[in-house]
C-alpha positions as CSV (number, residue, x, y, z in Angstrom):
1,X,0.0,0.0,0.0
2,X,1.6,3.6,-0.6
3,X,1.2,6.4,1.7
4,X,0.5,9.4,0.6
5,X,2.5,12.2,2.1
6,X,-0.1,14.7,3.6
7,X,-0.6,16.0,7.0
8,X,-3.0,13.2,8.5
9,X,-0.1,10.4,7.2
10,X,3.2,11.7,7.2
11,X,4.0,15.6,8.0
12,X,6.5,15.3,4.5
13,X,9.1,12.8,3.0
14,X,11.5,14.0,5.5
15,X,9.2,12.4,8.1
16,X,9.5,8.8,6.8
17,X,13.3,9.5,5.9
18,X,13.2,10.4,9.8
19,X,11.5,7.4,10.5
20,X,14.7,5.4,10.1
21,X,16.8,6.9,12.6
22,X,14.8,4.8,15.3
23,X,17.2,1.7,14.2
24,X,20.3,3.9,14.2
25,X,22.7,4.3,11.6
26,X,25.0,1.5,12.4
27,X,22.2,-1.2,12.9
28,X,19.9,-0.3,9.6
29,X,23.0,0.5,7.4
30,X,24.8,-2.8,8.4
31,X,21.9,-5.0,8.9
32,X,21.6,-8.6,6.4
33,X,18.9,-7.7,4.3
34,X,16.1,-10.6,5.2
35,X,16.4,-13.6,2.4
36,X,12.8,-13.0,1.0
37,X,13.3,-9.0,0.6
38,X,16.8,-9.7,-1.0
39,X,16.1,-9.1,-4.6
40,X,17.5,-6.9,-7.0
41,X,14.4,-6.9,-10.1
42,X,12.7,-4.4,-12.9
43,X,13.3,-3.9,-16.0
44,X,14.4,-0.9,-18.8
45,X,14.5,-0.7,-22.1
46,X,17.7,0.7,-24.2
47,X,17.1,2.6,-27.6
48,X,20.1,2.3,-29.2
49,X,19.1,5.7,-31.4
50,X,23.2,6.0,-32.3
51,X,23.0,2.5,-34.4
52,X,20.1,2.9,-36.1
53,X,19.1,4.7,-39.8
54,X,15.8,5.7,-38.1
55,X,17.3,8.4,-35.7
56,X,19.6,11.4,-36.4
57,X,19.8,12.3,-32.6
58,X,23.0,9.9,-32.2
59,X,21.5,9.7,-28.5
60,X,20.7,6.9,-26.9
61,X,17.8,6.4,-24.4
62,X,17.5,4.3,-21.3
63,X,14.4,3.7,-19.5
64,X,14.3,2.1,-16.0
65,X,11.0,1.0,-15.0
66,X,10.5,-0.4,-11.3
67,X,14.1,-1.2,-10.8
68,X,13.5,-2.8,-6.8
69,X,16.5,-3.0,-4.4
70,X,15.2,-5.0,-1.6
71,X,12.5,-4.0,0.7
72,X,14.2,-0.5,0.4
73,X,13.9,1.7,-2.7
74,X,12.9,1.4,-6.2
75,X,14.8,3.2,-9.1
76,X,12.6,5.1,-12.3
77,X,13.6,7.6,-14.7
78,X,15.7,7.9,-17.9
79,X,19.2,8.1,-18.5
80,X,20.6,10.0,-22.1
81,X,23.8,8.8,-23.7
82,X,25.7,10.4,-26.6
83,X,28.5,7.2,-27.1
84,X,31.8,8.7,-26.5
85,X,30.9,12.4,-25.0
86,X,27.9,12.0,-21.5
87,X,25.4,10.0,-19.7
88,X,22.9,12.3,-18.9
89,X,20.8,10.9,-15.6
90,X,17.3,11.8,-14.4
91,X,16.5,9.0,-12.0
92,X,14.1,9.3,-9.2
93,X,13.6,7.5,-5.8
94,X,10.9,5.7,-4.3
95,X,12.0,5.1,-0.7
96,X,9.9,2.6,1.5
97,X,10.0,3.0,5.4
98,X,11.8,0.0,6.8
99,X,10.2,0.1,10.0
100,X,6.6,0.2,8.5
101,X,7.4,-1.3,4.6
102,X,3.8,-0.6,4.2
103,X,4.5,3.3,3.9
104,X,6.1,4.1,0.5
105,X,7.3,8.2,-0.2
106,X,7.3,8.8,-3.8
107,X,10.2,10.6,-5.8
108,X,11.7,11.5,-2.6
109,X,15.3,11.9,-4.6
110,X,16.6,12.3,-7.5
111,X,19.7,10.9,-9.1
112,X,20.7,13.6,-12.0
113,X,23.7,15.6,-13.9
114,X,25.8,14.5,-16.0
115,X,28.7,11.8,-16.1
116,X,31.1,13.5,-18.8
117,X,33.7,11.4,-20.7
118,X,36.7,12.6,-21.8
119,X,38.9,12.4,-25.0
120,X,41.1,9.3,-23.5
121,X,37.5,7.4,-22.6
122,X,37.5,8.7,-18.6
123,X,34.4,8.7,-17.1
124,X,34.1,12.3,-14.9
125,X,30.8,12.5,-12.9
126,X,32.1,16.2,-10.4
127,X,32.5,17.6,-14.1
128,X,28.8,17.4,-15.2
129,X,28.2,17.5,-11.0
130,X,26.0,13.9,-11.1
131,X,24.3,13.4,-7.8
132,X,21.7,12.5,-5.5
133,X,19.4,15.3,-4.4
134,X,17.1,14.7,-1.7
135,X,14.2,16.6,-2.7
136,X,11.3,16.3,-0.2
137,X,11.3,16.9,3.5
138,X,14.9,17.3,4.7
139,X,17.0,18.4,1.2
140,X,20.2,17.5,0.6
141,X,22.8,16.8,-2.1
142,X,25.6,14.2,-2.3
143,X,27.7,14.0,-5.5
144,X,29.6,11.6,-7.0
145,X,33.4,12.2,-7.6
146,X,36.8,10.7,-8.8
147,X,36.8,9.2,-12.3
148,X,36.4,5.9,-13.8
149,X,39.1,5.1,-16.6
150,X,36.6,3.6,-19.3
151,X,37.0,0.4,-21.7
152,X,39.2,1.4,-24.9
153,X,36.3,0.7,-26.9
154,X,33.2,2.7,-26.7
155,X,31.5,1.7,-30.0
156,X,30.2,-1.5,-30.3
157,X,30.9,-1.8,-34.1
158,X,34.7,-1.7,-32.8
159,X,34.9,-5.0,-30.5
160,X,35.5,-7.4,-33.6
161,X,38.7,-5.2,-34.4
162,X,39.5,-4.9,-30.4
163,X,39.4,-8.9,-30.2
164,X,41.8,-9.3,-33.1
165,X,44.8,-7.3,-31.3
166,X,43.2,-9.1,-28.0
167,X,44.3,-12.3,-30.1
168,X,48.1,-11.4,-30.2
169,X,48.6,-9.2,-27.2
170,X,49.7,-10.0,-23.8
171,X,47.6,-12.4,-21.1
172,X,46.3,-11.9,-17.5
173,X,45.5,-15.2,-15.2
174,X,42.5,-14.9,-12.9
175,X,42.2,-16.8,-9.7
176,X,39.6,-18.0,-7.3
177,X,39.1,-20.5,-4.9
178,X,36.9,-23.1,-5.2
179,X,35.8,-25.7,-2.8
180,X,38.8,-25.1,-1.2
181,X,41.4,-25.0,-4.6
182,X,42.3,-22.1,-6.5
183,X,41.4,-22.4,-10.0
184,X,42.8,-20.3,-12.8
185,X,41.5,-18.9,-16.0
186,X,43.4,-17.1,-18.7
187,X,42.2,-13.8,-20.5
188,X,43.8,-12.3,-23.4
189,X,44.4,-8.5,-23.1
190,X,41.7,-7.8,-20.9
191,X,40.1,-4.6,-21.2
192,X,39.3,-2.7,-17.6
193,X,37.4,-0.7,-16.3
194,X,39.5,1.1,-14.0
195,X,38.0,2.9,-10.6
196,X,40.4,5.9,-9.6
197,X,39.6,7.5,-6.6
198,X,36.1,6.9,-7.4
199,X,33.5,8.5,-5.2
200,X,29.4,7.1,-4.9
201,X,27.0,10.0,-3.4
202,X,25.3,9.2,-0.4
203,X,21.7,8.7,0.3
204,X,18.7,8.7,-0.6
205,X,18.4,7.5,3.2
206,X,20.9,9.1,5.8
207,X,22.4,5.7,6.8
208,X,23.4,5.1,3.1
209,X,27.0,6.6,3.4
210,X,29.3,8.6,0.9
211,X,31.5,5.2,-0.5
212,X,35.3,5.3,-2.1
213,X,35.3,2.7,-4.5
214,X,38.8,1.1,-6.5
215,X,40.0,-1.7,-8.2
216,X,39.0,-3.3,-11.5
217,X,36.4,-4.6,-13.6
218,X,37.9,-6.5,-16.5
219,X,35.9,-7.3,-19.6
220,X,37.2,-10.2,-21.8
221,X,36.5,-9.6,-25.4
222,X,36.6,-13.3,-26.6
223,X,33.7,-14.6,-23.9
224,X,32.0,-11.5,-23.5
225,X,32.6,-11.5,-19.7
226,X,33.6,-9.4,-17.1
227,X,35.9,-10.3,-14.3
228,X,37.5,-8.8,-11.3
229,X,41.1,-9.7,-11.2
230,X,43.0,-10.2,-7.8
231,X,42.6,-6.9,-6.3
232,X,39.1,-7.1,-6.4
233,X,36.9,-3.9,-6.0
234,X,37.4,-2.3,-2.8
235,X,33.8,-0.4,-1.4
236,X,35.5,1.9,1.3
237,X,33.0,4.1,3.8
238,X,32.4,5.0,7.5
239,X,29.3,4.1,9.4
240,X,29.0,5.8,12.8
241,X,32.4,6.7,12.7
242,X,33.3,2.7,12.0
243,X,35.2,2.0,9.0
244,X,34.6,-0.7,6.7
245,X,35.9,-2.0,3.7
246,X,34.1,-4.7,0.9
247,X,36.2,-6.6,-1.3
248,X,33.9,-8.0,-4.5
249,X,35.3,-10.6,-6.3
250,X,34.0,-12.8,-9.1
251,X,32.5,-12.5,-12.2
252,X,30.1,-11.4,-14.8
253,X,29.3,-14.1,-17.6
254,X,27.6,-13.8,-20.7
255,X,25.5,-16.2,-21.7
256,X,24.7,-16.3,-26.1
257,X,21.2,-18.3,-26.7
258,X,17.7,-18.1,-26.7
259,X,15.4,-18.9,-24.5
260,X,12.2,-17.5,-22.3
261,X,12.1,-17.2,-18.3
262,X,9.0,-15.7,-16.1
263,X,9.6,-12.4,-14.3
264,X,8.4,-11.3,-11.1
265,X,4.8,-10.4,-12.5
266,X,4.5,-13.9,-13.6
267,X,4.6,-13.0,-17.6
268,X,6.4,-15.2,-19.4
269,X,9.7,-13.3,-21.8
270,X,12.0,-13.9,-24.4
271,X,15.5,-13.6,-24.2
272,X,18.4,-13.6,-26.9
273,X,21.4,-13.9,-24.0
274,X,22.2,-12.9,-20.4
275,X,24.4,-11.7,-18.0
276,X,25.0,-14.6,-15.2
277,X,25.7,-12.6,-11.6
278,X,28.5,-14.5,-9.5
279,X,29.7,-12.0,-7.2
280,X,31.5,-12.7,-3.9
281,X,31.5,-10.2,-1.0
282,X,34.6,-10.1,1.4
283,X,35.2,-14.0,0.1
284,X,39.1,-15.8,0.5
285,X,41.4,-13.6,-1.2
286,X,44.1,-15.8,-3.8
287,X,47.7,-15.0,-3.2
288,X,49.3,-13.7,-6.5
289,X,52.3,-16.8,-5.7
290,X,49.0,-19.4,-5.8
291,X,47.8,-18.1,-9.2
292,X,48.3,-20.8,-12.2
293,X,47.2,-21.5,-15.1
294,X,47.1,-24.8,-16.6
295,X,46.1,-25.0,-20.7
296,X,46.2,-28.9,-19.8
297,X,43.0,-28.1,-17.9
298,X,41.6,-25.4,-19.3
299,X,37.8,-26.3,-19.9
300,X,37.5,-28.0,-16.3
301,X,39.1,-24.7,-15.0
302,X,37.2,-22.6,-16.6
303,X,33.7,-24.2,-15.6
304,X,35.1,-24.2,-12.3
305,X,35.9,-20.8,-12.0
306,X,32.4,-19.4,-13.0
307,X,30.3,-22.3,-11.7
308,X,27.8,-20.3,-9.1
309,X,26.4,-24.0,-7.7
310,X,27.1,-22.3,-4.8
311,X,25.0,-20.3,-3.8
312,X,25.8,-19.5,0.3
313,X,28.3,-17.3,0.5
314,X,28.0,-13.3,0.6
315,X,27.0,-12.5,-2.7
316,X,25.0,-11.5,-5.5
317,X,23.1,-14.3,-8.0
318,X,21.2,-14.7,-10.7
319,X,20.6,-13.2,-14.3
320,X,20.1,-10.1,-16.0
321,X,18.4,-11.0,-19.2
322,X,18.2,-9.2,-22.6
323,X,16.4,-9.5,-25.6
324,X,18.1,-7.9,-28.2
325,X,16.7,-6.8,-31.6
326,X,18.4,-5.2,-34.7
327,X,15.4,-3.6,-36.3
328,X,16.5,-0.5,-38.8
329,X,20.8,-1.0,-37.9
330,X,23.4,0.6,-39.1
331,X,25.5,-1.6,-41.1
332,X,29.0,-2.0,-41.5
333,X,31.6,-4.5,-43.5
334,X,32.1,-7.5,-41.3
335,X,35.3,-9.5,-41.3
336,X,33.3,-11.7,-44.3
337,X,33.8,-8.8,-46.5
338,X,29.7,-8.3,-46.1
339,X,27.5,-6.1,-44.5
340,X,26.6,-6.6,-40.9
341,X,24.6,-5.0,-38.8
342,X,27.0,-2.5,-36.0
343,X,25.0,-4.1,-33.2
344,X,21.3,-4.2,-31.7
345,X,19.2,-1.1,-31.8
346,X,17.0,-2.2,-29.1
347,X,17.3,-4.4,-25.7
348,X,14.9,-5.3,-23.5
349,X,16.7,-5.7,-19.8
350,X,15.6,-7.2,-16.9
351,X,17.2,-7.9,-13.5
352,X,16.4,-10.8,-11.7
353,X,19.0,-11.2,-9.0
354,X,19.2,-12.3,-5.9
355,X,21.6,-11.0,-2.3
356,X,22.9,-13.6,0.0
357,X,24.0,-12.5,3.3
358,X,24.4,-8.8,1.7
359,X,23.9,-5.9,4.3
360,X,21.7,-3.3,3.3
361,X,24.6,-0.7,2.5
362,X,26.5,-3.6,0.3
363,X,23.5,-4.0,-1.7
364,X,23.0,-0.2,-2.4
365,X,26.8,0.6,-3.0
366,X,26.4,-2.5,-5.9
367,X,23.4,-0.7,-7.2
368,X,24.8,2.6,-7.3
369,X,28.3,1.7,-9.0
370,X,26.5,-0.2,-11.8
371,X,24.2,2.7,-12.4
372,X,27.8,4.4,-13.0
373,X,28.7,1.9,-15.4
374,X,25.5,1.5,-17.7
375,X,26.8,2.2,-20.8
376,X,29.8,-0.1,-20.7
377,X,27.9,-3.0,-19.2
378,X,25.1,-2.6,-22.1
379,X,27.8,-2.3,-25.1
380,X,27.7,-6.2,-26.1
């Protein structure tokens, strides 16, 4: 049931952002989110307007319908992208009271701004001042900050050429453990995304805190996956005045076929691939000295190494499905000498992932980064 903010309810949004200082910052911020509220679901559709003969804007358009994080907010709005040049973001926040889950404030914040990229492919979210405006009851702003050193390509039409030098070029050997052995994988001129210095704004609740974020995400051209190499990503912030640091380690594998799967409404979808989820949080770090890679066993290291059988540890699961359609493409010579279409102009997305054992903050701090990195995880 939502609440509408009026006098006889709720004095303003402020009241039900209020609301949650009852549990205290530490307790609601670092509280395990319950297993049947720990969902990450919704849906958005991607126009790709800069592939297609249709369009002249060159921009494309996401749409994020009923995007869910747990039992505590729910993303909508629309984020602009010119490839190569901004993300602009106008993305509000339903926030739902986690001591009554009944009372839901509408549009409470706003994430908006712009995240500029420069000539060398640097995401800058301070330049285009991106943030998260709290903009009912008690305002406030947070902004994001630092930079995010993006993927050498940026145009999807470019990956075949990208995989060719990825053919001859230099390797990197990623290592987990696995039931208690470390198993080893071996990517060819991985391409990263590179976190430097960077900053996620706090909010929309107060317990939510301001987060450093570093490390890698690696994408590996051949497989179409992306992977977090020994470092991990490191999710620095300070809750009532303790300090904590996540380490998220794992991997993001793509999946090429068809299929159909039922979302959360009970409708039954298509699919043309996915995105399988297994992320680790805070799991058994590998020592670079333990890291090996054996062509022998390649295929058995492999499905190792991105098997997510299990399922217990601190982490996030499941799939993000997409259902790609090339209606009206640009074309371009493929390496048969024939034309080809430059890539989908549409995708329909949806999330359907699962926390385990994620606190409230973790899940949030996940949510917010891959906001950050829409237009990179969406290329392929």
């Amino acid at each position: 049931m939502t609440i509408r903010i009026v006098p006889a309810t709720l004095a303003c949004a402020g009241g039900l952002l209020a609301a949650t200082a009852a549990f205290g910052q530490q307790s609601q911020a670092l509280k395990e989110i319950p297993a049947d509220k720990a969902k990450l679901t919704g849906s958005m559709t991607v126009d790709y307007n800069s592939r297609s003969v249709r369009s002249t804007s060159g921009t494309d358009l996401y749409e994020i319908s009923d995007l869910a994080v747990a039992d505590l907010m729910v993303l909508r709005g629309s984020v602009q992208r010119t490839p190569g040049k901004s993300l602009v973001y106008s993305v509000k926040f339903d926030v739902i009271n986690p001591s009554n889950p009944s009372q839901v404030a509408r549009e409470v914040a706003i994430l908006r701004g712009d995240l500029q990229i420069d000539n060398s492919g640097r995401y800058i979210p301070d330049a285009g001042r991106l943030r998260i405006d709290v903009v009912k009851g008690n305002q406030t702003s947070s902004g994001y900050g630092g930079s995010i050193q993006g993927r050498n390509v940026t145009r999807w039409w470019e990956v075949g050429e990208q995989f060719r030098k990825a053919q001859k070029e230099a390797t990197k050997i990623y290592s987990r453990v696995v039931d208690g052995k470390v198993v080893s994988i071996q990517v060819k001129n991985p391409d990263p995304l590179r976190f430097e210095r960077t900053q996620l704004a706090s909010g929309p609740f107060s317990f939510l805190p301001e987060t450093r974020v570093s490390g890698n995400l690696d994408y590996d051209y051949e497989l179409g996956n992306w992977l977090t190499d020994a470092n991990a990503i490191s999710f620095s912030y300070t809750v009532a005045d303790r300090s904590f640091t996540d380490r998220v380690s794992g991997s993001i594998r793509y999946v090429e076929e068809e299929g159909s799967f039922t979302d959360k409404a009970g409708k039954k979808k298509p699919y043309t691939g996915y995105y399988e989820y297994n992320l680790r949080w805070n799991e058994q770090a590998v020592n670079n000295d333990q890291s090996f890679f054996d062509a022998g066993a390649a295929q058995a290291q492999s499905d190792a190494f991105f098997s997510s059988a299990d399922q217990s540890k601190p982490g996030l699961y499941g799939r993000v499905y997409y259902n790609d359609t090339e209606d009206f493409c640009k074309r371009a010579k493929g390496d048969d000498g024939k034309d080809t279409c430059v890539g989908p102009t549409r995708s329909d997305v949806t999330w359907d992932l699962k926390a385990e054992k994620l606190t409230y903050a973790q899940l949030a701090n996940w949510v917010k980064l891959e906001m950050l990195i829409l237009g990179p995880l969406t290329d392929e």
